[in-house]
LONU-671379 format. One line per 2 residues: their letters; for each residue y negated, z negated, x of C-alpha. Coordinates in nm, 3 decimals. Layout:
a> Y Z X  ...;
This chain:
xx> 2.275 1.686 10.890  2.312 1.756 11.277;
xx> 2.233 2.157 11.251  2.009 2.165 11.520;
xx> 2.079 2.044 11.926  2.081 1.650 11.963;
xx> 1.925 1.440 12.253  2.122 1.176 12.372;
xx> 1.911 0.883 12.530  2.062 0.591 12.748;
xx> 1.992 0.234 12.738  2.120 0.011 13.045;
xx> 2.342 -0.260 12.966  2.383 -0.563 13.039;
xx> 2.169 -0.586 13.359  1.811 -0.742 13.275;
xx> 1.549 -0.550 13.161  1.176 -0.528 13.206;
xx> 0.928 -0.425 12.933  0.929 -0.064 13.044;
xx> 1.312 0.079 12.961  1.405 0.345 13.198;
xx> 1.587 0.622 12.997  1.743 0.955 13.063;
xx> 1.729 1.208 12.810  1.975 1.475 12.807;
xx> 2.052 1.764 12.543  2.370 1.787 12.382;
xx> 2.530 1.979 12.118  2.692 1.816 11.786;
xx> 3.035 1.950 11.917  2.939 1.793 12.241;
xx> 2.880 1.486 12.060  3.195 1.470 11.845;
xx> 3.409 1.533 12.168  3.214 1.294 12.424;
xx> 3.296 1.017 12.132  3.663 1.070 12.102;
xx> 3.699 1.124 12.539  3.503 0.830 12.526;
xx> 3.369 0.944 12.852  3.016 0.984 12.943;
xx> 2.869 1.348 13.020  2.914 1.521 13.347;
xx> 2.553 1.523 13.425  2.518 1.210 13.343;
xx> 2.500 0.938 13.644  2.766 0.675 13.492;
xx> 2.800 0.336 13.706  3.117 0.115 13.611;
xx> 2.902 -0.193 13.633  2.692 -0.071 13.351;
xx> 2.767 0.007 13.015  2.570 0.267 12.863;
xx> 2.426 0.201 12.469  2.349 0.521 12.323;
xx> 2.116 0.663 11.992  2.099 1.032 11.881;
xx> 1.784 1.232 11.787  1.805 1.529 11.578;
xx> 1.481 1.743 11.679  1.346 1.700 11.354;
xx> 1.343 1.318 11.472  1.639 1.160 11.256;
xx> 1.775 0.892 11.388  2.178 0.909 11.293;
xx> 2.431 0.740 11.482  2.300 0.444 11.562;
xx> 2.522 0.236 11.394  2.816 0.454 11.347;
xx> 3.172 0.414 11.498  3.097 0.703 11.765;
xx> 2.876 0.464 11.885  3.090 0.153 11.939;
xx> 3.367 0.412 12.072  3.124 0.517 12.373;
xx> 3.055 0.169 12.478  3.320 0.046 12.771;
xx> 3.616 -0.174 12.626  3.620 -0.392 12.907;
xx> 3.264 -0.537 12.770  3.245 -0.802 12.493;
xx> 2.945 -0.781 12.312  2.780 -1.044 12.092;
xx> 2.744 -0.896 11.685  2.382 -0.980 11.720;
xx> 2.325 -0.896 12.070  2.435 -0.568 12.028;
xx> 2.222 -0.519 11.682  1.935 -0.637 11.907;
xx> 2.012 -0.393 12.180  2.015 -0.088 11.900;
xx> 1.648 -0.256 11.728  1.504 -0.242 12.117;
xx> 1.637 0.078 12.184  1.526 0.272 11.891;
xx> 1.156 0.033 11.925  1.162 0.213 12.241;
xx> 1.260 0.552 12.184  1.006 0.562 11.891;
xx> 0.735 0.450 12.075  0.789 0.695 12.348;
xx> 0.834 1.016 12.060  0.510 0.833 11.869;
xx> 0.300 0.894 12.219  0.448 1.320 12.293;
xx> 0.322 1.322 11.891  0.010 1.183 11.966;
xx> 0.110 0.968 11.671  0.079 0.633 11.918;
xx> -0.214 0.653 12.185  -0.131 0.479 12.540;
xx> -0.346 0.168 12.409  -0.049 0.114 12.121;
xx> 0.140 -0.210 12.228  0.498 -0.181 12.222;
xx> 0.488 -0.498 11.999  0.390 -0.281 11.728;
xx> 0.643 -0.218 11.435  0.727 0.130 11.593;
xx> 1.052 0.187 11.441  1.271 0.317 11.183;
xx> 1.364 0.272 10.776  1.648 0.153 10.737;
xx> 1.704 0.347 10.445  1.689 0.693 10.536;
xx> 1.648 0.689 10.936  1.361 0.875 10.921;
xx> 1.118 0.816 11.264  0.763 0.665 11.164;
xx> 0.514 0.599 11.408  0.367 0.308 11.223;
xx> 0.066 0.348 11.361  -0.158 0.552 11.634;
xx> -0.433 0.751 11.613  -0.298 1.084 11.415;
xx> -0.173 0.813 11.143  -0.466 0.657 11.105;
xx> -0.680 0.996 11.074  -0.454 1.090 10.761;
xx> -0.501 0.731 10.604  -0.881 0.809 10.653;
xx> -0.856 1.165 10.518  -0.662 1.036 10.248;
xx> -0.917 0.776 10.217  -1.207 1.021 10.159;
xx> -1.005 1.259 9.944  -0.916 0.928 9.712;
xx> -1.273 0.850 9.684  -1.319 1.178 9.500;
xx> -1.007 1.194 9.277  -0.985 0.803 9.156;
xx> -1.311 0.714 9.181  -1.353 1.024 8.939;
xx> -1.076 0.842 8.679  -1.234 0.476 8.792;
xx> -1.583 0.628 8.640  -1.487 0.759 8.281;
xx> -1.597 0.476 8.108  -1.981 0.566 8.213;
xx> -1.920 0.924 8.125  -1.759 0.809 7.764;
xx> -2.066 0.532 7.735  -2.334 0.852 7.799;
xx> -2.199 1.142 7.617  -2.105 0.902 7.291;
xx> -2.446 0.798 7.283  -2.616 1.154 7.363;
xx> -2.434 1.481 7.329  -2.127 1.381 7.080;
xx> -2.317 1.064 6.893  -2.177 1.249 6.580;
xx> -1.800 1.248 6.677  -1.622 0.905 6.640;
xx> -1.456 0.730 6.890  -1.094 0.838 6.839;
xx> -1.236 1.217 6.880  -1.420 1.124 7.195;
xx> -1.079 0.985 7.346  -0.916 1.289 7.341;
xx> -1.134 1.430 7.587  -0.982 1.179 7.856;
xx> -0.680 1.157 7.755  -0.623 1.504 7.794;
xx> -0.789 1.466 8.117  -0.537 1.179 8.256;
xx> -0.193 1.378 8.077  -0.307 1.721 8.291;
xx> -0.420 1.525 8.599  -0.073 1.286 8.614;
xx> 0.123 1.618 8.438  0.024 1.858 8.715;
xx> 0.140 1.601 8.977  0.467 1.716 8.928;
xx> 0.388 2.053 9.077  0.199 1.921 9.365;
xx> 0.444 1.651 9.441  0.721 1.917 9.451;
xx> 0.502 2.174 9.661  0.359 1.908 9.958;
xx> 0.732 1.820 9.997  0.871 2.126 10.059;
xx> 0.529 2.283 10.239  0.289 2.015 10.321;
xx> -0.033 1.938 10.268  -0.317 2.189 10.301;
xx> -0.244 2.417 10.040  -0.230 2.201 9.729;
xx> -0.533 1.994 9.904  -0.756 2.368 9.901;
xx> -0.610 2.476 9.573  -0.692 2.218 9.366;
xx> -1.007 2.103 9.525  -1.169 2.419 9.415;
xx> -1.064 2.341 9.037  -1.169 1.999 9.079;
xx> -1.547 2.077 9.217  -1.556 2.373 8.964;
xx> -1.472 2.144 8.627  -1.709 1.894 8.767;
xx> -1.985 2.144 8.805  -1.926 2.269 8.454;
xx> -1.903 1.928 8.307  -2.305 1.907 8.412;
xx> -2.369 2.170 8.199  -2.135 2.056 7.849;
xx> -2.288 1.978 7.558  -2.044 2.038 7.288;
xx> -1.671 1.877 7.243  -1.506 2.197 7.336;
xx> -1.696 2.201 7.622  -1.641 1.870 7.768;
xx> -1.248 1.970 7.684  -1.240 2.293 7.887;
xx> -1.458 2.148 8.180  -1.296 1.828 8.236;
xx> -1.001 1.751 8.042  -0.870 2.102 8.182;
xx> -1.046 2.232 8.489  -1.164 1.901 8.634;
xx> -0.817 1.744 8.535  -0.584 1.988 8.671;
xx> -0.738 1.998 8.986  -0.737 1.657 9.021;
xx> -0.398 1.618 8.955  -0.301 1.913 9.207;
xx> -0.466 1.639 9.516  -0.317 1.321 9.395;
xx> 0.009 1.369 9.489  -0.060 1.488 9.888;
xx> -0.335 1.215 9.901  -0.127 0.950 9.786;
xx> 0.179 1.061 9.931  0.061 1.175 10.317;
xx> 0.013 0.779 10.407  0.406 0.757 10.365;
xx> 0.546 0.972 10.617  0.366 0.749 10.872;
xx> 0.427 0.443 10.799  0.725 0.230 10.623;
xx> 0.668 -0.129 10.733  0.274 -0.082 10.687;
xx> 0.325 0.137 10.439  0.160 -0.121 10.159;
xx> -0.152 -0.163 10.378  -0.180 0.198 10.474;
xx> -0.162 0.283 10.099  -0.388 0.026 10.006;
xx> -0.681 0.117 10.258  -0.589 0.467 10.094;
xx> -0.649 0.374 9.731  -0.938 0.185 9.793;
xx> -1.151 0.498 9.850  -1.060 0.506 9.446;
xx> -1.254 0.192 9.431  -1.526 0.264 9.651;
xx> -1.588 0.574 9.430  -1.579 0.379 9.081;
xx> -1.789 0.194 9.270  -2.101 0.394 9.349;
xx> -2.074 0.667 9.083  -2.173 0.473 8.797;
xx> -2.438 0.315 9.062  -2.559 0.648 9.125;
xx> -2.575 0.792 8.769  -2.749 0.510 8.668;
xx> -3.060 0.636 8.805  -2.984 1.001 8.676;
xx> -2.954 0.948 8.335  -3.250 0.707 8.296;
xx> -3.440 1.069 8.435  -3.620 1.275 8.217;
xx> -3.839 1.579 8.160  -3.987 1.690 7.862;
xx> -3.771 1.944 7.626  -3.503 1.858 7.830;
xx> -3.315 1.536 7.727  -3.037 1.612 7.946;
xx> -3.235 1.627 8.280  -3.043 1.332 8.405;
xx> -2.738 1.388 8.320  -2.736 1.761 8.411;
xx> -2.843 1.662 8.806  -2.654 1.344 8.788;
xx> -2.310 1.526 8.746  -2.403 1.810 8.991;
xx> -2.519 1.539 9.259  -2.165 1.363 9.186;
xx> -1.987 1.712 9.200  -2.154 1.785 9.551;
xx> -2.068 1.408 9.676  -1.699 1.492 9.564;
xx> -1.694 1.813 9.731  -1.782 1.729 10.122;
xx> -1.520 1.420 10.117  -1.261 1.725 10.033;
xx> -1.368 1.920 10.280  -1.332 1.583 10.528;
xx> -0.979 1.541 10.341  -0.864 1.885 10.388;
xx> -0.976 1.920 10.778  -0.806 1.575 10.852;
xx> -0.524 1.533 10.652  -0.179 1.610 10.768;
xx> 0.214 1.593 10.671  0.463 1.505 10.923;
xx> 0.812 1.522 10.697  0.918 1.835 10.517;
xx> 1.229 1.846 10.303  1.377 2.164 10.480;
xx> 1.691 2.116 10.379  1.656 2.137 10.026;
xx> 1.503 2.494 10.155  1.805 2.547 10.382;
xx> 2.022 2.513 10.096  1.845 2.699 9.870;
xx> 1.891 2.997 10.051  2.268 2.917 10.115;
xx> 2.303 2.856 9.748  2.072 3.118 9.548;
xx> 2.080 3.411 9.806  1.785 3.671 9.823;
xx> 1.585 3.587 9.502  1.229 3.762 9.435;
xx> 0.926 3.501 9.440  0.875 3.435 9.060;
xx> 1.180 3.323 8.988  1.245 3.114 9.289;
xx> 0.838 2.938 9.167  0.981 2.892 8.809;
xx> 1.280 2.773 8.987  1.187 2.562 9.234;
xx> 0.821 2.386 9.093  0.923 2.442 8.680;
xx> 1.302 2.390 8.625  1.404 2.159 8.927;
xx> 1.020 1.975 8.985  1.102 1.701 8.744;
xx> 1.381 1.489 8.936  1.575 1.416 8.558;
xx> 1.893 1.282 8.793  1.634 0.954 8.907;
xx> 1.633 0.826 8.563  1.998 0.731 8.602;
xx> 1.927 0.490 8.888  1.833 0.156 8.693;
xx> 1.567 0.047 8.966  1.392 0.337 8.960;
xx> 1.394 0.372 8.555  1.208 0.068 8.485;
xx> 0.971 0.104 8.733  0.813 0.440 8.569;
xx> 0.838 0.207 8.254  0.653 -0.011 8.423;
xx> 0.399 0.187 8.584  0.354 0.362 8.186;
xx> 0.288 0.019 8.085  0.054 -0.096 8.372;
xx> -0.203 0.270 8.411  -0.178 0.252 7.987;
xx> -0.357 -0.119 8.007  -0.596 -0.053 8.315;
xx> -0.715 0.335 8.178  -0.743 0.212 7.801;
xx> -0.911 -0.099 7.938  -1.185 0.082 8.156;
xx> -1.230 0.410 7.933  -1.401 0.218 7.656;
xx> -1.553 -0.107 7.833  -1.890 0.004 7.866;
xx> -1.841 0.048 7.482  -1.728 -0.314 7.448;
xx> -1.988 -0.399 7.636  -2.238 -0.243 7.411;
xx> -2.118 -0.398 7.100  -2.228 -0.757 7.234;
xx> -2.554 -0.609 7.324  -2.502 -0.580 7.674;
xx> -2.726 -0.245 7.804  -2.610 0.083 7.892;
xx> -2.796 0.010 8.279  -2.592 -0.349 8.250;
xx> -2.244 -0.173 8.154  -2.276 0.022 8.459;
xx> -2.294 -0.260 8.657  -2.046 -0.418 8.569;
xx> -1.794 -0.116 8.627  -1.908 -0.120 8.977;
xx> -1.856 -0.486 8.996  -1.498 -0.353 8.890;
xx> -1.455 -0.124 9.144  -1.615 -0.330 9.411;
xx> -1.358 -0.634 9.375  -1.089 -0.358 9.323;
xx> -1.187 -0.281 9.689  -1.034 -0.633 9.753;
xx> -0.808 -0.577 9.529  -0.626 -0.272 9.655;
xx> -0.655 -0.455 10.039  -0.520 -0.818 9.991;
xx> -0.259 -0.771 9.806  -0.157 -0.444 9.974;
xx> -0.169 -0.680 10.307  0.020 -0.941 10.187;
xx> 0.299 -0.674 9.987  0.386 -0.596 10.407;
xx> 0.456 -0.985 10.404  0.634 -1.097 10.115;
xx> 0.755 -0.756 9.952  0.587 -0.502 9.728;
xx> 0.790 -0.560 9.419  0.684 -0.944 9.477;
xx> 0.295 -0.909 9.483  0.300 -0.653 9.199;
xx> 0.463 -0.877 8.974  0.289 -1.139 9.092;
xx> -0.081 -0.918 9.011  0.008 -0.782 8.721;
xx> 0.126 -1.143 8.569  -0.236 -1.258 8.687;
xx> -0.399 -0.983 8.550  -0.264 -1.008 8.172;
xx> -0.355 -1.391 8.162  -0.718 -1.283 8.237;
xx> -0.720 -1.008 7.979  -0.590 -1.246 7.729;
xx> -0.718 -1.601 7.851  -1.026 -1.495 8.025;
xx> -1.168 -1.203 7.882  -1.076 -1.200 7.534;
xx> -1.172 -1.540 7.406  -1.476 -1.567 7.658;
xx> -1.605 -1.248 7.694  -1.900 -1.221 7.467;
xx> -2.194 -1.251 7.712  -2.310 -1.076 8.045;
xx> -2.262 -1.420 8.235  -1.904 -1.441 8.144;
xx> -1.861 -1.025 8.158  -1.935 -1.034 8.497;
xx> -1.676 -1.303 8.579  -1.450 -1.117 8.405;
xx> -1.497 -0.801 8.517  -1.469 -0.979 8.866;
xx> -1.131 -1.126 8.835  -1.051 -0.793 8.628;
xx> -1.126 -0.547 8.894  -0.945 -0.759 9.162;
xx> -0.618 -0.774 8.986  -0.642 -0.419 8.843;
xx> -0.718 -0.253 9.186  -0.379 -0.354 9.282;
xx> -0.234 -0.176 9.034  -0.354 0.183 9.142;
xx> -0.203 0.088 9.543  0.102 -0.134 9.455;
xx> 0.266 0.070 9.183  0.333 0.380 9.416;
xx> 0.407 0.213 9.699  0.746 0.044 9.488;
xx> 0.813 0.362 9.378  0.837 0.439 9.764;
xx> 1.054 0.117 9.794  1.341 0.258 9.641;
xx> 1.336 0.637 9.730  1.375 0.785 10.022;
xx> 1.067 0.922 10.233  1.153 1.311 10.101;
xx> 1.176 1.231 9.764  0.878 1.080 9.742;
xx> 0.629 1.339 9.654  0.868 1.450 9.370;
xx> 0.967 1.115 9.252  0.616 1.036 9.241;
xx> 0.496 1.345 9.046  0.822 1.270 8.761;
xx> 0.669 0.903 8.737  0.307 1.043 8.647;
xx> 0.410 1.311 8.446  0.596 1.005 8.206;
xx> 0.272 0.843 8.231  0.049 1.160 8.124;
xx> 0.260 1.192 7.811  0.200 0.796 7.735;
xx> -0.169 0.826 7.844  -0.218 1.137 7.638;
xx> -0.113 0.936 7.295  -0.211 0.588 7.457;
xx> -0.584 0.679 7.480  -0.652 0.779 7.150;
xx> -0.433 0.511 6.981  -0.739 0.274 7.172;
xx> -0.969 0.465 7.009  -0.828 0.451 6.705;
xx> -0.782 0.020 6.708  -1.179 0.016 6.800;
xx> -1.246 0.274 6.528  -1.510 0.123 6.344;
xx> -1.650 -0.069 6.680  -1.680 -0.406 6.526;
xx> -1.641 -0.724 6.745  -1.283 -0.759 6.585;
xx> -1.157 -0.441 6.634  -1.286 -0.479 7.048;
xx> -1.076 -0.815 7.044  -0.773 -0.606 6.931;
xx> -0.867 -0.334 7.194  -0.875 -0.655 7.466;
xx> -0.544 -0.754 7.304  -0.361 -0.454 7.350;
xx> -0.477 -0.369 7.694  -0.340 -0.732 7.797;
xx> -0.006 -0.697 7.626  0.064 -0.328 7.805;
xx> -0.002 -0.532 8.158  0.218 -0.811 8.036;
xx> 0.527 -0.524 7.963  0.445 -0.350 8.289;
xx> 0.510 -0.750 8.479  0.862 -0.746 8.262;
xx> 0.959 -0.369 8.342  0.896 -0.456 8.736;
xx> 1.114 -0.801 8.757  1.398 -0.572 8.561;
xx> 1.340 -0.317 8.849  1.401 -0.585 9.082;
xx> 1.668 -0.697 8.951  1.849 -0.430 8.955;
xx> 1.806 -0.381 9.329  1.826 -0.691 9.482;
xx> 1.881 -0.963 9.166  1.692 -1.273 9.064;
xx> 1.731 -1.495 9.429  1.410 -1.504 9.595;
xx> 1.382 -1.234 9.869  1.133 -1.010 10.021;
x> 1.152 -0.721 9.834;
């Protein structure tokens, strides 16, 4: 919606030109616009020579592109010039390549080093402006980095803390009981995405980001200190989760609203902070809990969880200073005022972030449907899967100290994992490469790991080829869910896709728990079993996604 002044910025046509575009810019108002396209006549103070014909694109100030490829547009250029379908398609790609790049370098988005061969454009989409690139961009992708490091590597590293506190503090509770405690902790960390998502698109980033990084350090401070279920509940499940939850959404999301051709990479170097942290936690609490003192069994543990809580709090801090939005969705605040009037602050929070946070209306486009069904089915396999395989581990006599490793032989490949196939998602389309993964990723489950997996030779090939295909998972899945909604609906379309998976990761955990229940070798293979059948679904709910948005033909997509 035009509702604030428009710049109007002029392309010469058809003389030749040089790499450098020489533009006017010029501020008009929308009723200036409407009645320069019917006169067909350029502006008064503009310089207008009859050998050239002038190609034109309009800027709102928020930096929506509109009118690009609209009939106002063909009406201002000259009738005595013929132009070529594709020659003028290619005049329009140049000009707004141009016009971005210059807006990019006043937002210190793009730096003077940026080439102009750079993807500096627009989504087609939506016509929002992304600088695809540039130093600001890559500072949030770095912040985000950081902040992911924290919050995924925290839910990449609950298989050490299940391994630890089943073995120590709750020996006496039985697996199914134990399960509770993180599937609490995943259904109020993807639950309370919903109110984040809805808050960073409406107000941005910082305040979520503060907000829930203080809940987050707090549970994981108390968690050092648990030694009872109903501890371990209230520190992590609740505290710890909550706040977690509250800075997935602006971490995940912020990478989006820079970039749309990148946008797999940039959310892929993102997410791998996830890995990086699943990575060196359980390398670093390795050494904790092997410490002891006397009368104190829980030395280890106790300064191993604080250590991990102070770790988690300075890349927060780095995430908070650095991070940055660059899209709000003021017109949904625009027409809340126009539509509810004066209302006092409760009820426009209950409102706003209760009633109208989870986007019901999506479900009814088909595309974006199966993908949450998808998604359900993919985070079900990969948090069932890594919650209990230390345990699995265990049963075939593999060591506590060797379990360990082998998570952060996970998280390592995930690194790769998250990268490559984020990389080559830009390249031959995001819905592609995650059904492509996720395919891979069920045959190992159920070809690699379930008949072979018996030894710590063959664990750590598969937990290898495991963490490789799983990492893409955690960067692919939200990055399709980008695919098919626009750039200010992301945060909240986001948040309703978690929240679905926290209600199916709040049963799904425990049902796990329940198949391994009395932790024989049989019951682990049914575990192994159902872990690769949920990745197999998630690979079926994707193609039916893409089907229903661009068919079966092969296309990037």
């Amino acid at each position: 919606m035009l509702s604030h002044l428009i710049s109007k910025t002029i392309l010469p046509f058809p003389e030749k030109r040089n790499k450098k575009i020489n533009k006017n810019i010029i501020i008009m108002s929308p009723a200036d616009h409407t009645n320069n396209a019917q006169s067909q006549t350029p502006q008064n103070d503009l310089t207008h020579n009859p050998s050239n014909t002038h190609l034109l694109a309009y800027f709102t100030n928020d930096n929506n592109i509109s009118a690009t490829s609209t009939p106002e547009l063909n009406d201002l250029i000259s009738e005595d010039t013929i132009l070529d379908g594709k020659l003028r398609e290619k005049l329009q790609t140049d000009l707004v390549k141009e016009v971005t790049h210059e807006r990019g370098k006043e937002d210190g988005c793009i730096s003077e080093s940026d080439t102009e061969n750079e993807d500096n454009g627009f989504a087609d989409g939506d016509g929002e402006y992304y600088p695809e690139g540039g130093l600001r961009a890559w500072i949030v992708v770095f912040a985000c980095f950081c902040g992911l490091i924290a919050c995924f590597g925290t839910l990449n590293a609950t298989g050490v803390v299940e391994n630890h506190i089943q073995n120590n503090q709750l020996a006496d509770q039985s697996s199914s009981t134990i399960g509770w405690i993180f599937s609490l902790m995943l259904f109020i960390c993807f639950g309370s995405c919903i109110l984040s998502g809805t808050y960073f698109d409406r107000n941005g980033f910082k305040a979520p980001m503060i907000f829930g990084s203080i809940l987050h350090c707090g549970g994981m401070f108390a968690l050092a200190n648990c030694t009872k279920l109903w501890h371990f509940i209230l520190a992590f499940s609740i505290v710890a989760g909550f706040g977690n939850g509250i800075i997935l959404s602006p971490l995940v999301s912020a990478p989006a609203h820079y970039f749309c051709k990148r946008r797999g990479t940039a959310t892929a170097i993102a997410t791998a902070g996830g890995s990086i942290g699943g990575a060196l936690i359980p390398l670093l609490l390795r050494k904790f809990f092997a410490m002891t003192r006397e009368n104190d069994p829980n030395y280890g543990y106790v300064w191993g969880v604080r250590t991990w809580a102070f770790i988690n709090l300075a890349l927060l801090i780095i995430a908070i200073v650095l991070g940055k939005e660059r899209i709000k969705k003021t017109d949904d605040i625009e027409n809340d005022r126009s539509k509810y009037g004066e209302e006092s602050r409760f009820k426009k929070t209950i409102r706003v972030y209760i009633l109208q946070s989870f986007d019901a209306k999506a479900f009814s486009d088909m595309r974006f449907l199966f993908c949450v069904i998808g998604t359900v089915f993919g985070e079900l396999s990969c948090c069932a899967a890594i919650t209990y395989y230390s345990s699995y581990c265990g049963v075939y006599g593999i060591s506590s100290s060797d379990s360990y490793m082998l998570i952060m032989v996970i998280n390592l490949t995930g690194i790769l994992g998250r990268w490559i196939p984020g990389y080559l998602s830009d390249i031959f389309g995001r819905f592609n490469v995650a059904i492509a993964t996720l395919f891979i990723l069920a045959i190992v489950m159920l070809v690699g790991w379930l008949p072979f997996g018996k030894d710590l030779t063959s664990m750590y090939v598969v937990s290898a080829l495991y963490g490789f295909f799983s990492g893409s998972t955690f960067s692919l899945l939200p990055v399709c869910c980008g695919q098919i909604s626009k750039t200010e609906e992301f945060g909240r379309r986001y948040a309703t896709m978690y929240m679905v998976v926290s209600l199916a990761l709040l049963a799904g955990i425990p049902i796990t728990g329940a198949i391994i229940a009395d932790k024989s070798t049989k019951d682990y293979s049914h575990y192994v079993i159902f872990s690769g059948v949920m990745a197999l679904a998630s690979c079926v709910s994707y193609i039916i996604s893409r089907y229903f948005a661009v068919g079966m033909k092969w296309r990037r997509f």
